[in-house]
matplotlib code that plots the C-alpha trace (Angstrom):
import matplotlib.pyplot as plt

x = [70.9, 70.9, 72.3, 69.6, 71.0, 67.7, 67.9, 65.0, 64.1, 61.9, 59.5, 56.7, 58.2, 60.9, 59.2, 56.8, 60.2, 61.5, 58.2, 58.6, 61.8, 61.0, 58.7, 61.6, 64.5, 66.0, 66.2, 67.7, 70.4, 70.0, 73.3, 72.6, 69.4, 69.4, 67.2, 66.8, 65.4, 63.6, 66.2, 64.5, 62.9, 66.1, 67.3, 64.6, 65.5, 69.2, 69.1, 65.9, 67.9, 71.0, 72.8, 76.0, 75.9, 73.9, 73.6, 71.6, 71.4, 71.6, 74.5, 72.1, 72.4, 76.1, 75.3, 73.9, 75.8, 74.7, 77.2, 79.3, 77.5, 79.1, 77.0, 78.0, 76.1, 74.9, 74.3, 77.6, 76.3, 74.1, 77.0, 79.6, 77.2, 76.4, 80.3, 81.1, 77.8, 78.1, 74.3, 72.5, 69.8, 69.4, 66.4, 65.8, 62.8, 64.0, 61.8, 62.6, 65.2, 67.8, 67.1, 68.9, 72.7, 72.4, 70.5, 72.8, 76.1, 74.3, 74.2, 77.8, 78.9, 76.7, 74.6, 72.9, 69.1, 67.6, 64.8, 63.2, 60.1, 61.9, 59.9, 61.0, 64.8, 62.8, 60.8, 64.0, 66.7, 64.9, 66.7, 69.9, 69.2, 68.8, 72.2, 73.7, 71.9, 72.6, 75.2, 74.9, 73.3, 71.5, 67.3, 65.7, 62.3, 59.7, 58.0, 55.1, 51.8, 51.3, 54.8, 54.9, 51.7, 52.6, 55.8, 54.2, 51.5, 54.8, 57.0, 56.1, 55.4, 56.5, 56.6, 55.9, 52.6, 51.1, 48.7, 47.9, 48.6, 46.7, 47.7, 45.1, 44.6, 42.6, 41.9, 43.3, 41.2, 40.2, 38.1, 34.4, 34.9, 34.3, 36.8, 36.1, 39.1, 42.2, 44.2, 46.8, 45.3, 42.5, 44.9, 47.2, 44.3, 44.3, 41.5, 42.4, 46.7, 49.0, 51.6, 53.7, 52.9, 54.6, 53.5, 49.5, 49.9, 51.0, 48.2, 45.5, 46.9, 47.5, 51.0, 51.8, 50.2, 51.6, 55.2, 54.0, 52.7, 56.5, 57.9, 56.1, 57.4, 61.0, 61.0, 59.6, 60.6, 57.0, 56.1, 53.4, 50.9, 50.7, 49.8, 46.6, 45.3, 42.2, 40.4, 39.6, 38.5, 39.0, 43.0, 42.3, 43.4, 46.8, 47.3, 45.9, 48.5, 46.2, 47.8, 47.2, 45.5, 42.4, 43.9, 44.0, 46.0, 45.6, 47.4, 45.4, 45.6, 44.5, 46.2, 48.8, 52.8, 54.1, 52.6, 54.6, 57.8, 58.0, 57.6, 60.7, 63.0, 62.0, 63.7, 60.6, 61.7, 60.4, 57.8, 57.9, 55.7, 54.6, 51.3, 49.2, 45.8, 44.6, 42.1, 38.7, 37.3, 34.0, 35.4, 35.7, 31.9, 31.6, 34.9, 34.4, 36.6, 36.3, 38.8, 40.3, 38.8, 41.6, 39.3, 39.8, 43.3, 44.7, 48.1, 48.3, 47.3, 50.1, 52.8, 51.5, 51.7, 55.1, 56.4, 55.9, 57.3, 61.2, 62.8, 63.4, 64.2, 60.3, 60.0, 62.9, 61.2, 58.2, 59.8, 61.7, 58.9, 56.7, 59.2, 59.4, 55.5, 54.1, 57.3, 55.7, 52.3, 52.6, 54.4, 51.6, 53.5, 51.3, 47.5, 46.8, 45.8, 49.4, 50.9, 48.8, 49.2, 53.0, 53.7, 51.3, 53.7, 57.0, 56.3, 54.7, 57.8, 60.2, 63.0, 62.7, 66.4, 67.6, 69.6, 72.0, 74.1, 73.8, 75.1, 72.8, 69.7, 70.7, 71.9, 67.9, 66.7, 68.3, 67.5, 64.1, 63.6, 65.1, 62.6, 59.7, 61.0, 61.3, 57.6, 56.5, 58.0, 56.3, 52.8]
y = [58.5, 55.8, 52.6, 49.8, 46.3, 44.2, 40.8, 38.6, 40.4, 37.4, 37.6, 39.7, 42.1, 42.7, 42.2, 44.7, 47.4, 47.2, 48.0, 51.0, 52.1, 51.5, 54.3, 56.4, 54.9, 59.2, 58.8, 55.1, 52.4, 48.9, 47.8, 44.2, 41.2, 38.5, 35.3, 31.2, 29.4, 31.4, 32.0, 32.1, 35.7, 36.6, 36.7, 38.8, 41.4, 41.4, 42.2, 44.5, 46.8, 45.8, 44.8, 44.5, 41.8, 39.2, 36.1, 33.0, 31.9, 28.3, 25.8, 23.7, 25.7, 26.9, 26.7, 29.7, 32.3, 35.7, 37.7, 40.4, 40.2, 39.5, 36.1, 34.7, 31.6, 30.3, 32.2, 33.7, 35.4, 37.4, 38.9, 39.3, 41.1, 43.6, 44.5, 44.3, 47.0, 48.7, 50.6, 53.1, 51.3, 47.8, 46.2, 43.1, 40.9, 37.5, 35.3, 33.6, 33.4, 33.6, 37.6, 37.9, 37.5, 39.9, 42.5, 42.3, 42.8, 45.5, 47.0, 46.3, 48.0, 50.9, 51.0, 54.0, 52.8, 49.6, 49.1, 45.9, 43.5, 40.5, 40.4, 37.1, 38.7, 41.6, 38.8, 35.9, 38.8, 42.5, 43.3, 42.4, 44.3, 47.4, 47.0, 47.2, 50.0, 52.1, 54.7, 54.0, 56.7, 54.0, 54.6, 51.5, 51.8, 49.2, 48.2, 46.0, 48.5, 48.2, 49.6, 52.0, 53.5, 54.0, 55.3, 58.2, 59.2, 59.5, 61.3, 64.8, 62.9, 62.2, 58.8, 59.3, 60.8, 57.5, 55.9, 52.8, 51.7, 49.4, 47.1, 46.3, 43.0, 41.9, 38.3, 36.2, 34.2, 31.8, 35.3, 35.2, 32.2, 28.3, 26.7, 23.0, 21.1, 24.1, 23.0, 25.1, 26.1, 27.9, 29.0, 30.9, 32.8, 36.0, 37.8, 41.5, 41.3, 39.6, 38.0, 34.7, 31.4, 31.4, 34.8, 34.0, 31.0, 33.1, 35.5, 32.7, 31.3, 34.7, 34.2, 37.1, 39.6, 38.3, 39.0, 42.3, 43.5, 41.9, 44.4, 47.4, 46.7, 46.6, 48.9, 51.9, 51.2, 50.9, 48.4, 45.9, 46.4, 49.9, 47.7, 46.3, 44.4, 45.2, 43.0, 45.1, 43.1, 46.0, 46.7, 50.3, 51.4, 50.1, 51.6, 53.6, 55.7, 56.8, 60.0, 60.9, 64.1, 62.0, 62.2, 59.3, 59.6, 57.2, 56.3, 54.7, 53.7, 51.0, 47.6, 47.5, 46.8, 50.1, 52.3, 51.5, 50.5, 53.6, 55.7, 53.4, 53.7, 57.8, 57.3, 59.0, 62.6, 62.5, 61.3, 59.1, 58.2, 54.3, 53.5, 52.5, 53.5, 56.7, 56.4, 57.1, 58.8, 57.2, 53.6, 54.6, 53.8, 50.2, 49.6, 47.7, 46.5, 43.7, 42.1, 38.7, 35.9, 33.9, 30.7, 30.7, 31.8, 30.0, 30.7, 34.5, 34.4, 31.6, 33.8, 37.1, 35.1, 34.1, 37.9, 39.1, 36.5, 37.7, 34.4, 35.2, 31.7, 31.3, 33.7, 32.0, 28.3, 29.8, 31.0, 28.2, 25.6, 27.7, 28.0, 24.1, 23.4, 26.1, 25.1, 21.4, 22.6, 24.2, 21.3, 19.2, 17.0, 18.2, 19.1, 22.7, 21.4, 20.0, 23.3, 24.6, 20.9, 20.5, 24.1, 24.2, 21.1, 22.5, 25.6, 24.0, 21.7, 24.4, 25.1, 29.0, 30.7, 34.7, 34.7, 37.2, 36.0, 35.5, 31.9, 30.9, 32.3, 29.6, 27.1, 27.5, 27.6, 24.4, 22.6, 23.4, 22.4, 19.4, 18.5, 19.5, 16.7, 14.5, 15.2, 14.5, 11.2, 10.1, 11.3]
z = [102.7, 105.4, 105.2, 106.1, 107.3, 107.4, 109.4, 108.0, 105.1, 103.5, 106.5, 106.6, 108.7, 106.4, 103.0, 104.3, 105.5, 101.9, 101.0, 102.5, 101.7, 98.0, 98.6, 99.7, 97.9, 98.4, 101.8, 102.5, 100.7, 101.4, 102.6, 103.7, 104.1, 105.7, 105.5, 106.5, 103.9, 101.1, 98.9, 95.5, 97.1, 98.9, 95.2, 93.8, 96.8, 96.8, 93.1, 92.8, 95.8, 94.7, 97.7, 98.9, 101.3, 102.4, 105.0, 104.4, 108.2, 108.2, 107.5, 105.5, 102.0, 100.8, 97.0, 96.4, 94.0, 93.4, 91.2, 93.0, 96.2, 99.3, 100.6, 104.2, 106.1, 109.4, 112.3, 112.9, 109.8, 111.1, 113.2, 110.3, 108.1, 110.7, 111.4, 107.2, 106.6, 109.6, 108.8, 110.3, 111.0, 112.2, 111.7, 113.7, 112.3, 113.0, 114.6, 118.4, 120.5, 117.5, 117.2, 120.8, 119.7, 117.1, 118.6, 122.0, 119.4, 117.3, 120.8, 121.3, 118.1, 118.7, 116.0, 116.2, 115.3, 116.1, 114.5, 116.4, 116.0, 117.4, 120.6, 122.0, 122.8, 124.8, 127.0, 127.4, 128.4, 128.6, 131.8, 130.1, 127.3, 129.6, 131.2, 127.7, 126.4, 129.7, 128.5, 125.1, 122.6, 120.7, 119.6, 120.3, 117.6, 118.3, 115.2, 116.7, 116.2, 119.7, 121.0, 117.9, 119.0, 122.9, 121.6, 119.8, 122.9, 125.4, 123.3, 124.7, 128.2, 131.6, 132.5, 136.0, 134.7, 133.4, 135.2, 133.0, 129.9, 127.9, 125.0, 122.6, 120.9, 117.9, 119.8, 117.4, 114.9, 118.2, 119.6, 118.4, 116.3, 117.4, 115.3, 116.5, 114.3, 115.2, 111.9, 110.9, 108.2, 110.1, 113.1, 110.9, 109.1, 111.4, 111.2, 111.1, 109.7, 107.6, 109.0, 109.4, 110.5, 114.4, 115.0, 113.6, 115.9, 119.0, 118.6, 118.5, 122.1, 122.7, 124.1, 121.3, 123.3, 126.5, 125.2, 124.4, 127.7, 128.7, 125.9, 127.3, 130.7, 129.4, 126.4, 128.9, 132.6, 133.1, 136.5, 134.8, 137.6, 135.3, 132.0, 131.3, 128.4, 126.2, 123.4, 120.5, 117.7, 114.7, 115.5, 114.8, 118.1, 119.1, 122.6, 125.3, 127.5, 130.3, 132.4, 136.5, 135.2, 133.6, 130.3, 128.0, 124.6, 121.5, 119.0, 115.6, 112.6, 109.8, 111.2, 108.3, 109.6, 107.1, 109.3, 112.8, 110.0, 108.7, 111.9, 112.8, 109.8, 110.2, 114.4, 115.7, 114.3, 110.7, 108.8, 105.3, 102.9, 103.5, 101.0, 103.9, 103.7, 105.8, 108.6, 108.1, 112.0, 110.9, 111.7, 114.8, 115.5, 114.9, 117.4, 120.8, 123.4, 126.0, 128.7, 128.0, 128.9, 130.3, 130.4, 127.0, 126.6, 129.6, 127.9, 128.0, 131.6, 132.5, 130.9, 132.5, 136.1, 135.1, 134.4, 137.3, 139.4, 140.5, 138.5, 135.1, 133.8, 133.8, 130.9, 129.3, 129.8, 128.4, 125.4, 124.4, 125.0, 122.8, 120.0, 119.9, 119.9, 117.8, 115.0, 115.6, 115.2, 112.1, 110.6, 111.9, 113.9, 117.1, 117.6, 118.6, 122.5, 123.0, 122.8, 125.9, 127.7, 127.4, 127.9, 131.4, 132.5, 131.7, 133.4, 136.7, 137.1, 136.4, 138.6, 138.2, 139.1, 138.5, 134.8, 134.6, 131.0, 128.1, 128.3, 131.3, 128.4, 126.5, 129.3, 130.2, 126.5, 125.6, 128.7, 128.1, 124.6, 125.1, 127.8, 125.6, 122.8, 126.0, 127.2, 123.6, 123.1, 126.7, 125.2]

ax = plt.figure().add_subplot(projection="3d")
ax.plot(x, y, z, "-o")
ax.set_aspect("equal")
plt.show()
């Protein structure tokens, strides 16, 4: 059996991964779960699973007792319970900037699978992340549909023979509808998949799927003038790998997060049983695809601009500026326009500089959000 070490188990992402392995509760333990402020469910899982270890990541709440479990707190957390369960898995689902310190000391302590969907470490340090993983005999699983799905067309395949590869993108709930009062309410209600309330709010700016054409170019060493972006309303199709022979492979299924979870928790060699629903071919006829109208999503194309410019503290600002506005947004503190306005004026009086640490990640983050609070107060 493997051992499982989940990190943000009460998300979606991870409610949905120990959906799975209850499916297959023969083939993995859970070892260790991690969450930030839903304790009444991280209850309910450390006991259904019973286990070991967990971490509630935040110094706010130290009163929580679970009988014969291990129970750490705050961040540090997150790196104690990886060195105490030492699993053979890893799964990062933590949201933001927060997922970086743990994924970069998983990496450290070699942990053989790494199971990620905690995009935003990918597009603030992905070069770093390559320099640790160089050497290192360490499977780095991509659990967003998209990356699953490009993951499967190139495992028999050279990657000097792709051509293009394309990234679909449901289009957010913003796509065909005109949603003239963008409450939260309506923005988090994603048309096609089920998933929390920052990443629903990223895919209706469409900054979600800018971060993933950043993940593509780290995750496979592919140059991004080699990945291209495609509306496709159904989310049946996840990605196109299109080859210099004329070839173009696909990888589909019914948008549902078990699918591209289990192929993860299975490292890409075997197959498990997951629950989802099987593909009907015949849905295949009402699918249609159009290129993004960056008119409308002035966002994905601002962050696409600022990956492929040399200075990666863009991508950082970008990040950390979204983080602040989108957690404001959905507390209602801020309109849905603001996060486009504030992030637009952060980025076009950024100083943008080469990062090559850890500490100048977070030099940059913290600079930045502190400006945003700044720019908010001025409004």
């Amino acid at each position: 059996m493997k051992k499982v070490l989940i990190l943000g188990s009460t998300g979606s992402i991870g409610q949905n991964v120990l959906n799975v392995i209850k499916a297959n509760k023969d083939k993995f333990k859970v070892v260790g779960l991690t969450s930030k402020s839903n304790i009444k469910l991280f209850k309910k899982q450390i006991e259904e699973f019973d286990v070991p270890y967990g971490c509630i990541a935040s110094d706010e709440t130290k009163d929580i007792n679970i009988k014969s479990k291990k129970i750490l707190f705050s961040e540090n957390g997150l790196l104690e319970i990886i060195e105490l369960t030492k699993p053979d898995i890893l799964v990062n689902s933590l949201v933001g900037i927060k997922g970086l310190k743990p994924l970069l000391y998983a990496i450290d302590k070699n942990i053989s699978v790494i199971a990620l969907a905690n995009k935003e470490s990918i597009v603030v340090a992905g070069k770093l992340i390559q320099e640790r993983l160089k050497n290192k005999n360490i499977r780095l699983m991509p659990i967003d549909s998209e990356h699953s799905a490009i993951y499967q067309c190139l495992k028999n395949e050279n990657i000097k023979n792709i051509e293009k590869i394309t990234i679909t993108a449901s289009g957010g709930p913003l796509f065909k509808s005109k949603i003239k009062n963008k409450t939260v309410e309506k923005i988090v209600a994603h048309p096609v998949w089920k998933m929390g309330k920052k990443i629903s709010v990223d895919s209706a700016t469409m900054v979600n799927k800018g971060f993933e054409y950043i993940e593509a170019h780290y995750l496979f060493n592919v140059p991004y003038e080699k990945i291209d972006i495609l509306i496709h309303p159904q989310a049946i199709i996840h990605s196109f790998i299109k080859l210099i022979d004329g070839s173009v492979l696909a990888c589909m299924f019914y948008p549902d997060m078990r699918i591209p979870i289990s192929y993860a928790l299975g490292c890409g060699k075997e197959r498990i049983l997951n629950l989802a629903k099987k593909i009907d071919l015949l849905t295949l006829n009402k699918t249609k695809f159009y290129k993004p109208d960056y008119k409308k999503f002035p966002l994905l194309k601002l962050l696409l601009d600022c990956a492929k410019e040399n200075k990666n503290s863009y991508l950082v600002a970008f990040n950390a500026a979204n983080e602040v506005l989108v957690e404001k947004f959905v507390n209602k503190e801020i309109n849905f326009y603001t996060i486009h306005k504030v992030i637009k004026k952060i980025i076009h009086s950024h100083k943008p500089k080469q990062i090559n640490s850890v500490e100048e990640i977070f030099e940059v983050d913290n600079k930045i959000r502190k400006k945003v609070q700044e720019e908010l107060m001025a409004d």
